[in-house]
C-alpha positions as CSV (number, residue, x, y, z in Angstrom):
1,X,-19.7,-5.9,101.2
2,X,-22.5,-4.8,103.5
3,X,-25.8,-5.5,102.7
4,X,-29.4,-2.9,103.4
5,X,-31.0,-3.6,106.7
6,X,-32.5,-7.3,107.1
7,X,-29.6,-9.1,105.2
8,X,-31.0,-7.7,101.5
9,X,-28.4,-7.4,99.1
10,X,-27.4,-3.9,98.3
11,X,-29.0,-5.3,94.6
12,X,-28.0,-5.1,90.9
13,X,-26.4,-2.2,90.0
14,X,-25.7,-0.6,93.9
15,X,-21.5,-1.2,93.3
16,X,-21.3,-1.0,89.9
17,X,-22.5,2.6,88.9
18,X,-25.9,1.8,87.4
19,X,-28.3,5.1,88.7
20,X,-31.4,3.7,86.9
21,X,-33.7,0.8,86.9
22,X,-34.1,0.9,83.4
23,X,-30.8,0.7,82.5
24,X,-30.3,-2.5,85.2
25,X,-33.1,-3.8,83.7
26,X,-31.9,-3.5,80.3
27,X,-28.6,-5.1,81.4
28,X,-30.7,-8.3,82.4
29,X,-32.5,-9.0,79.5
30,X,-29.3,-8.4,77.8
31,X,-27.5,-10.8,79.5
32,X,-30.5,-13.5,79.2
33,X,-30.9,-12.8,75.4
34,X,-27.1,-13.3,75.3
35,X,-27.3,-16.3,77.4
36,X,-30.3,-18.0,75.7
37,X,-28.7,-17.5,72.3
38,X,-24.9,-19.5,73.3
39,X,-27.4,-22.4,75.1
40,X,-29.5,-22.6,71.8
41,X,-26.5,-23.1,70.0
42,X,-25.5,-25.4,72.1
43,X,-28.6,-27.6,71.8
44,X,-28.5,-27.4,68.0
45,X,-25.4,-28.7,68.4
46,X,-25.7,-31.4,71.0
47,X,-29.1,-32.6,68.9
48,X,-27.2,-33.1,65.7
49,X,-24.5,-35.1,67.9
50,X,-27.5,-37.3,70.0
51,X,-25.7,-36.3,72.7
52,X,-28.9,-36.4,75.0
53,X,-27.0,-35.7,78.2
54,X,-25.4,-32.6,77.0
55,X,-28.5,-31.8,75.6
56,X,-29.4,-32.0,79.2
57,X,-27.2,-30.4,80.8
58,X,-27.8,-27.2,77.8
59,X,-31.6,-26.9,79.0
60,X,-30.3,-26.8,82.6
61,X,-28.0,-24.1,82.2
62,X,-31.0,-22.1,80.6
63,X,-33.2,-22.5,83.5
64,X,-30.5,-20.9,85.6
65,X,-30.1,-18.6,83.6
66,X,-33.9,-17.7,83.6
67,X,-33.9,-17.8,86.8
68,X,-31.1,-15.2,87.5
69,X,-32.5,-12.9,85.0
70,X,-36.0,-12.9,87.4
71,X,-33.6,-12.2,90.4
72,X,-31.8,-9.3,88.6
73,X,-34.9,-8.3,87.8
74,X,-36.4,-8.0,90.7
75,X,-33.0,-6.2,92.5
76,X,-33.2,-3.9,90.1
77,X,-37.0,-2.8,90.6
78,X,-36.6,-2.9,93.9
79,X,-33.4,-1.1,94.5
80,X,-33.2,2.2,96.5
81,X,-31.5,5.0,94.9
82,X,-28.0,5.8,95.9
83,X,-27.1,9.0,98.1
């Protein structure tokens, strides 16, 4: 897939459909609220085991997780609308 001019992605939402922000936004924080709740379960669950370096490995995955929600974020603010 081609990116926009300058090597930018064509962003969240370009191939998939998604006509407005709001709803690509929406999308994000639904997968991060999704996300956060399976790694909090997973912490609750790795605490009660003192498994420390699951626990870990948990709190990892949720800072990649934050950190794809900001870049889906910003893709999606920052997307131009399609033709």
């Amino acid at each position: 897939m081609r990116g926009q001019p300058g090597g930018e992605p064509n962003g969240f939402g370009f191939r998939t459909g998604v006509r407005s922000a709001k709803v690509a936004v929406g999308f994000a924080v639904y997968a991060l609220v999704l996300g956060s709740i399976l790694v909090g379960a997973g912490v609750v669950y790795f605490i009660g085991h003192r498994e420390w370096l699951w626990l870990a490995l948990m709190a990892a995955i949720e800072a990649v997780f934050v950190l794809a929600f900001g870049r889906l974020v910003a893709q999606a603010r920052h997307r131009r609308p399609t033709p």
